[in-house]
C-alpha positions in Angstrom: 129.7 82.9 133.1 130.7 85.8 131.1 131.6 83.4 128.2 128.1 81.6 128.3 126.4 85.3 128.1 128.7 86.0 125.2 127.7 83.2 123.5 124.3 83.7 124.0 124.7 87.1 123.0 126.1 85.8 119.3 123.4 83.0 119.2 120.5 85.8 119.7 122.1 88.1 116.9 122.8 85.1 114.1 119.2 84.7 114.8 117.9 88.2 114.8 119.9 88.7 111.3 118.6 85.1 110.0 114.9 86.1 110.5 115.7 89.8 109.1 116.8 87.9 106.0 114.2 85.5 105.5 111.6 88.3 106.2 113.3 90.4 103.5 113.4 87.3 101.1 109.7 86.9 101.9 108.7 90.1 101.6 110.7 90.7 98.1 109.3 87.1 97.3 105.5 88.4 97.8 106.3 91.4 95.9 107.7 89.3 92.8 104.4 87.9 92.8 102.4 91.2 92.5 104.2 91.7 89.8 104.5 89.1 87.9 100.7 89.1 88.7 100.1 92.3 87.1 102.2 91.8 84.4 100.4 88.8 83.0 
C-alpha cells in the first residue's frame, strides 16, 4: 500500500513539473511572438 501511494506520489509530481514546463514553454513561446510582432 505504502509503495502504490509512493508511486502515485512520483506520478502526480512528473506531472505537475511536466505542465509547469510546457506552461513556461507556452508562455515564453506567446511572448516570442509579441515580439517578433513588434519588431516587424
Amino acid at each position: 500500500m505504502f509503495e502504490q501511494a509512493v508511486g502515485d506520489g512520483a506520478n502526480l509530481f512528473v506531472t505537475i513539473v511536466a505542465v509547469l514546463i510546457g506552461f513556461a514553454s507556452a508562455m515564453g513561446f506567446i511572448d516570442y511572438q509579441k515580439t517578433k510582432k513588434e519588431g516587424h
